[in-house]
N, C-alpha and C positions, 0 to 999 in steps of 0.2 A: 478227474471226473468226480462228481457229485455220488454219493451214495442217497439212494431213495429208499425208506421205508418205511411204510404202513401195514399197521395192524388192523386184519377184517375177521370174519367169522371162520370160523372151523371150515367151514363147506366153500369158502369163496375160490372158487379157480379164474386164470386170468388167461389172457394173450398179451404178450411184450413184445414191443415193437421197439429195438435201442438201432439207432444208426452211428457209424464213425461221421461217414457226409450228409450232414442234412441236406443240404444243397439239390442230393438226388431226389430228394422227396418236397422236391419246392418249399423246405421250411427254413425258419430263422437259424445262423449257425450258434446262438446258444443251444438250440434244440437239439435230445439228444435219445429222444424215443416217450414211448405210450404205451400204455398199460389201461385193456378195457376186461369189460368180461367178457364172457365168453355170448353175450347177446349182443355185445356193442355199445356198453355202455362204459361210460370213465371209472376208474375202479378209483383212482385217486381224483380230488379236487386238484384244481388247477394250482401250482404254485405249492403244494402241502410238501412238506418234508424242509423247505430251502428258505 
């Protein structure tokens, strides 16, 4: 597995969503979780870290 990191601001908190089966969440099996903030937004760009 991929190690994902991004640097945000002091105050940034998130919600992460990492699956083993993407599958159960109807997504592609690269896929392997999500990271928003805590209103619903992407905390990372798409593809950033890899």
């Amino acid at each position: 597995m991929d190690d994902i990191c991004g640097e945000r601001n002091v105050g940034s908190r998130a919600v992460v969503l990492m699956a083993r089966n993407p599958a159960r969440f109807g997504a592609p099996d690269s896929w392997r979780g999500t990271v928003h903030t805590r209103t619903g937004r992407p905390l990372l760009r798409e593809g950033h870290g890899r």
